[in-house]
C-alpha positions in Angstrom: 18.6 -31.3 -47.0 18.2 -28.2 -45.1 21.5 -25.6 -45.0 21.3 -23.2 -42.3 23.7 -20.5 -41.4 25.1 -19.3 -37.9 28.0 -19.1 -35.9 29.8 -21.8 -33.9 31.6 -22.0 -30.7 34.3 -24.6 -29.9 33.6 -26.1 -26.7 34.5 -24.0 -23.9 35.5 -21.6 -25.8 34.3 -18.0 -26.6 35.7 -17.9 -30.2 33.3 -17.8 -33.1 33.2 -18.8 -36.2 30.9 -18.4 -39.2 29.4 -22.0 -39.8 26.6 -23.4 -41.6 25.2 -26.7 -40.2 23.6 -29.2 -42.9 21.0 -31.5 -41.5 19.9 -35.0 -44.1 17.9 -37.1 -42.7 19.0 -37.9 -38.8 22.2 -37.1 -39.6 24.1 -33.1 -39.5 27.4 -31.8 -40.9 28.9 -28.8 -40.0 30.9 -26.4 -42.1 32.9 -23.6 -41.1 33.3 -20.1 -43.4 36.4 -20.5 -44.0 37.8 -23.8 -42.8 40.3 -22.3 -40.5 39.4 -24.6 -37.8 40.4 -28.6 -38.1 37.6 -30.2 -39.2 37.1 -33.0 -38.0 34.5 -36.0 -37.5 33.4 -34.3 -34.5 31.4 -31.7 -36.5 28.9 -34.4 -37.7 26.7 -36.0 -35.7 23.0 -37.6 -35.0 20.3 -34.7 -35.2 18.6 -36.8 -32.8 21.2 -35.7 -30.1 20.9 -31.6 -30.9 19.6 -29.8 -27.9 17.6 -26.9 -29.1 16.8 -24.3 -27.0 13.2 -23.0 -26.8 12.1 -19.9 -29.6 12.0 -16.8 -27.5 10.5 -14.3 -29.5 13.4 -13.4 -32.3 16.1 -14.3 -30.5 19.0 -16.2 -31.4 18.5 -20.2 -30.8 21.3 -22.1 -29.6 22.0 -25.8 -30.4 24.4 -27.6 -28.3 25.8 -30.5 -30.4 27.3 -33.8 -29.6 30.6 -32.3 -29.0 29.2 -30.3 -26.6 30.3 -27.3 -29.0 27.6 -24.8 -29.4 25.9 -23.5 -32.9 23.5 -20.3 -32.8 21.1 -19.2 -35.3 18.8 -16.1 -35.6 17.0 -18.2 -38.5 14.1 -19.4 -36.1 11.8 -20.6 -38.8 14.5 -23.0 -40.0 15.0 -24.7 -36.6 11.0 -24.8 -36.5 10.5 -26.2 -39.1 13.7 -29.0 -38.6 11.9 -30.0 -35.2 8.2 -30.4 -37.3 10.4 -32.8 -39.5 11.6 -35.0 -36.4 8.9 -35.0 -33.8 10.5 -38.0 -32.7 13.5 -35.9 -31.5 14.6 -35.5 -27.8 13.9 -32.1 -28.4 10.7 -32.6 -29.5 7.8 -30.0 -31.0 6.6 -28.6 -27.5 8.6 -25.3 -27.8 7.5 -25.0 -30.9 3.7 -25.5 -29.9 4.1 -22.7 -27.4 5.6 -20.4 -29.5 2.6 -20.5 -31.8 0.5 -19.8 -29.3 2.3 -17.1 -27.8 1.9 -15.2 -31.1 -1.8 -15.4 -31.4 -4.0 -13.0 -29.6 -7.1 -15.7 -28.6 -4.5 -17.9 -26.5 -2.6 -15.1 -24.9 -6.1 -14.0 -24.0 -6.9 -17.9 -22.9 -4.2 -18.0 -21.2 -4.5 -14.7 -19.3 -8.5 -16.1 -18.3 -7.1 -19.5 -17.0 -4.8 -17.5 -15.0 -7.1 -15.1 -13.4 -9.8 -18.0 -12.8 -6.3 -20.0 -11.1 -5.8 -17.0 -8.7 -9.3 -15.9 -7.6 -9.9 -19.6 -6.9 -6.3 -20.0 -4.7 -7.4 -16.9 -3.2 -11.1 -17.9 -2.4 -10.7 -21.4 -1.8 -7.1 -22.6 -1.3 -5.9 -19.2 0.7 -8.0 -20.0 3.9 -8.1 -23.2 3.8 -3.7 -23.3 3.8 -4.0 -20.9 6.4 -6.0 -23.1 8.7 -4.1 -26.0 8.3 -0.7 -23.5 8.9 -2.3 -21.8 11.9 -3.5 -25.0 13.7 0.2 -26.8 13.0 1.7 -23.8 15.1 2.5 -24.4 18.4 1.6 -22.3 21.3 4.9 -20.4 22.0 4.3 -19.1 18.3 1.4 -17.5 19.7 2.5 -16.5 22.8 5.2 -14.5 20.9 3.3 -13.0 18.5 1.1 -11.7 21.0 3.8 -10.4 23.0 5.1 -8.8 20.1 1.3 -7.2 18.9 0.7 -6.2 22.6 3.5 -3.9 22.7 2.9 -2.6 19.5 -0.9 -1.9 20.4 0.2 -0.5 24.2 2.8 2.6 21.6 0.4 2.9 19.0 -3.4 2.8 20.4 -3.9 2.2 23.8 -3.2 4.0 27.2 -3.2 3.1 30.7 -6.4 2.2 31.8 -8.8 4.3 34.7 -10.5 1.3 36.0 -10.0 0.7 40.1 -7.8 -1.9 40.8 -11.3 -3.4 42.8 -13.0 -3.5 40.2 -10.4 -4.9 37.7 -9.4 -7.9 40.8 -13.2 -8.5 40.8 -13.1 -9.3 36.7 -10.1 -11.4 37.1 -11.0 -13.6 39.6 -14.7 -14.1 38.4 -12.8 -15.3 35.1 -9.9 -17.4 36.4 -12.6 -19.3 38.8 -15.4 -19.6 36.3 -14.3 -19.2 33.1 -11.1 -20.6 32.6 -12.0 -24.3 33.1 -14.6 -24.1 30.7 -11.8 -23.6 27.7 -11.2 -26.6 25.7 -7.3 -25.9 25.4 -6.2 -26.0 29.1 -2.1 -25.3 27.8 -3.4 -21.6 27.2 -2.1 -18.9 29.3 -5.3 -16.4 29.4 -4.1 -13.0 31.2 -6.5 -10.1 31.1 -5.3 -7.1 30.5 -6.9 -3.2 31.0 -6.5 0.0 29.1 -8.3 2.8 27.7 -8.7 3.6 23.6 -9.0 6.6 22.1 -9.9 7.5 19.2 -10.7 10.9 17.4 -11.1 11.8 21.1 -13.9 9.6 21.8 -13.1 6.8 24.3 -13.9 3.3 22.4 -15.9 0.6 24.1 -13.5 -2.7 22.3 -12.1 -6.1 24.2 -10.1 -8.2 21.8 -7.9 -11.2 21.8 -4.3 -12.3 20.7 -3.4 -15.6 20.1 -1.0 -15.7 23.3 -4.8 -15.9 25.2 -3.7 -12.1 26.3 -7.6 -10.2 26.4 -7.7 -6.7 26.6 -10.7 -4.8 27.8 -11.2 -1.3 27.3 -12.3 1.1 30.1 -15.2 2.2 28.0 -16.9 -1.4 27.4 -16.3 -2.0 31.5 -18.2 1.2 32.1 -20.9 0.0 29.6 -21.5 -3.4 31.3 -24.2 -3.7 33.3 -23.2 -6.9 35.2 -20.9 -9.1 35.6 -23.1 -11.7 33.0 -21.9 -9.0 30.3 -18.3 -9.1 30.4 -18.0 -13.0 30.7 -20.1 -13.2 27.7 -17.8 -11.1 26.0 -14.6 -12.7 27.8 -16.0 -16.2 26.6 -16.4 -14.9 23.1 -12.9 -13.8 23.3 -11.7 -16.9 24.6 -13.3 -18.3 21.3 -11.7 -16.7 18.9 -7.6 -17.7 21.0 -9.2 -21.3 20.9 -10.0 -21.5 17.5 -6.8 -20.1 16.5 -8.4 -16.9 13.9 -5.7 -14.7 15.2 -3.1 -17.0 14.1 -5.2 -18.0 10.9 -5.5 -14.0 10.2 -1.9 -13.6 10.5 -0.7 -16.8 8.2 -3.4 -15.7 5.6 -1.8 -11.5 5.7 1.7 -13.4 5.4 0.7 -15.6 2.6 -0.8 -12.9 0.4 2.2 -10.2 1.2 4.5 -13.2 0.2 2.7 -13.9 -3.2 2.6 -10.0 -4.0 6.3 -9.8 -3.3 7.2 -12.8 -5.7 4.8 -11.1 -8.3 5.8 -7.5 -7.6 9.2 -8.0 -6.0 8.2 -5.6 -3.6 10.2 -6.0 -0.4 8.4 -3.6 1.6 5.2 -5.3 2.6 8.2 -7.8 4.9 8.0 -5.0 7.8 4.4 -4.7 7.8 3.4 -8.1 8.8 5.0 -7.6 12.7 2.0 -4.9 13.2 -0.6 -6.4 11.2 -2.4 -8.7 13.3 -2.2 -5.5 16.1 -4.2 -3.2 14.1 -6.2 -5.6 12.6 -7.5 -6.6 16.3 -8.3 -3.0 17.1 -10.2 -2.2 13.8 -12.1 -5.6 14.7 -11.1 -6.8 11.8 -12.6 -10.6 12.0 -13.8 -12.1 9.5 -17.6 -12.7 9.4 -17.0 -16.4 9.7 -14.5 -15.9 12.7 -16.7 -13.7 14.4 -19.7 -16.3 14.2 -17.5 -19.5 15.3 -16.6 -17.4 18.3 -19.9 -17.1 19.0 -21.0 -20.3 19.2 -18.1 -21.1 21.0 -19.3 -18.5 23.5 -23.0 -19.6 23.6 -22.0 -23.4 24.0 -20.1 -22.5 27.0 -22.4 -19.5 28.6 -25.2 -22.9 29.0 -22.3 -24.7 30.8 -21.1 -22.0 33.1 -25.4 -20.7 33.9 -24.9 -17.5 31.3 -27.9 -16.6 29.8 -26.7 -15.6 26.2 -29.2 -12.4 26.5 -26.5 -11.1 28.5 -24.1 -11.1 25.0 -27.0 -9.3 23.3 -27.5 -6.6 25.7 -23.8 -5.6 26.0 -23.6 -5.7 22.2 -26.4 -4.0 21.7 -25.3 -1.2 24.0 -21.6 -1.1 22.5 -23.3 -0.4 19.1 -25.7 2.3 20.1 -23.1 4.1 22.0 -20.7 3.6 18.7 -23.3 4.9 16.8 -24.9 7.5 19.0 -22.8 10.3 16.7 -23.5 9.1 13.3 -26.3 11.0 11.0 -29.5 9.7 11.0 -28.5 9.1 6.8 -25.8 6.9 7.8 -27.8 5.0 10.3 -30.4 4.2 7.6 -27.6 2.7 5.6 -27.7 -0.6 8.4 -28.3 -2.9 4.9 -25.3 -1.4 3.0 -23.0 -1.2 6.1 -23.9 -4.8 7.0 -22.7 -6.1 3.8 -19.7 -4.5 3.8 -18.7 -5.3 6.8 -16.8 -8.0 8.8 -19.1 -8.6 11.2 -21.8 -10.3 11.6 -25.4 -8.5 11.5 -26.3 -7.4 14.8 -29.8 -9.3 14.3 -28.2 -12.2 12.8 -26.4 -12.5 16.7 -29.5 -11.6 18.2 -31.5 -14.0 16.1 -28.9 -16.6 17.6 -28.7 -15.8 21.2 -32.2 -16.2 21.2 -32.3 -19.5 20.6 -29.6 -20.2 23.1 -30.9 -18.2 25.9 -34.5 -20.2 25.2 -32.1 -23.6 25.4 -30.9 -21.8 28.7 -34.5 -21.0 29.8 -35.1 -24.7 29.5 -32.7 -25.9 31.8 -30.5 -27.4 28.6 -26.7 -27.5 28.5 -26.3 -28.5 25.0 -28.8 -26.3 22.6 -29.2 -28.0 19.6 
């Protein structure tokens, strides 16, 4: 017989009393200190139908009885050692099992592994891969809003009207609407270029970027540094690659996702307003991911065979782009090229050119499908 002392509430009721509960066999009697309340046969009962709550540390545990009247104890070990004795119980020995190994060091530190090995692989593996699925389940006016929405964030924050002659803009637009437009795969895409000039630490920035809306910008600096018209559709198709593919959306999902899992960690509200100009300045930093920024390139090769681009002509402006990027940097920092590559989005410059290479020798050769 095990005797165990508490306190015991009535049913619905917030009055205490001093008890002690008595537990033989199945079977439990409880006695109050003094017997001021009735007793009655309602204070005995099956063990078997106890609900114990789980051990917490030192805290009180509460046993609802058949009654539905309520009995707390502070004498844990008791209660633990009453479940060992009835393993057959509702109840069972699972709290029990976890608070034994809450209190040793070797599976809090398990436990703590498990958990970090959990996250990194959700965050490797299962992170992109949800933000694919989300991204290609959107429909088209979600992008068409959120690029609406990035546009005029970008056109406050980072760009300005553009210098480019209205002659020279018409003649980009037209080339692309006649012979790049029906070479997308997604004809439901509204593709609008759009002109303006970047600044940056005073230094006019040679960029064109995307947003999932199929809304291109072009900078006045990379118009000026394109030799021919070859140049900017290869870049334009690029472009067009990443809207197809959907990495602006995916980019967005995969930001949301993450600032959603810090909040419910951190409860940290204010990541909520960041996520409307995310995707903005993510665009103008070219923040792509190395895999995105190779996908669009194929994309862009494939279809530079099937509307007579020699892929050269994607090197070339590239090429230029970086040395004019570049042409202020210290010849130390330029000998970094390994380091830099590595930590950076984009692909290797060589890597691309190692790539368009290929194409433009598939090109060469008459082919429209470079294997």
């Amino acid at each position: 017989m095990s005797v165990i002392s508490g306190k015991w509430y009535p049913k619905d009721s917030s009055t205490q009393y001093q008890a002690q509960i008595e537990v033989t066999g199945d079977n439990y009697q409880l006695r109050l200190e003094p017997a001021t309340f009735e007793q009655t046969n309602s204070l005995s009962g099956s063990w078997s139908q106890v609900k114990i709550s789980d051990r917490l540390g030192n805290t009180e545990r509460k046993l609802t009885l058949a009654d539905g009247s309520l009995f707390t104890t502070a004498n844990n070990d008791a209660i633990d050692q009453l479940i060992s004795q009835h393993k057959s119980s509702t109840h069972s020995s699972w709290s029990l099992c976890l608070h034994r190994h809450e209190t040793k060091m070797s599976s809090v530190l398990s436990m703590f592994l498990l958990t970090v090995v959990c996250v990194f692989g959700f965050v490797k593996w299962g992170l992109p891969w949800t933000s694919h699925w989300v991204a290609q389940a959107l429909p088209q006016k979600t992008g068409e809003f959120i690029g609406k929405q990035s546009l005029d964030f970008l056109d406050e924050y980072f760009l300005t009207p553009t210098e480019v002659s209205d002659s020279t803009q018409q003649q980009i637009i037209t080339r692309f609407n006649s012979r790049l437009k029906s070479a997308g795969d997604d004809q439901n895409i509204n593709y609008q270029l759009h002109f303006r000039d970047m600044t940056m630490a005073g230094m006019s920035m040679p960029n064109a970027f995307a947003l999932p809306s199929g809304d291109i910008v072009l900078t006045d600096k990379f118009v000026e540094l394109s030799s021919n018209a070859d140049e900017i559709d290869s870049v334009l198709l690029h472009e067009m690659g990443h809207v197809e593919k959907r990495h602006g959306l995916e980019m967005l999902t995969q930001n949301s996702l993450t600032t959603m899992i810090v909040i419910l960690v951190l409860g940290n509200p204010d990541g909520i307003s960041e996520l409307a100009t995310g995707l903005g300045t993510a665009l103008v930093s070219n923040h792509y991911s190395r895999q995105y920024e190779t996908e669009a390139d194929e994309y862009a090769f494939d279809k530079m065979l099937q509307v007579d681009i020699n892929p050269q002509a994607f090197v070339d402006i590239l090429t230029r782009m970086e040395e004019y990027s570049g042409q202020d940097m210290d010849s130390e920092n330029a000998d970094s090229d390994r380091l830099s590559d590595f930590l950076s989005t984009h692909p290797n410059t060589q890597q691309r050119v190692d790539m368009a290479k290929k194409y433009s020798q598939c090109f060469e050769q008459g082919l429209r499908v470079c294997d």
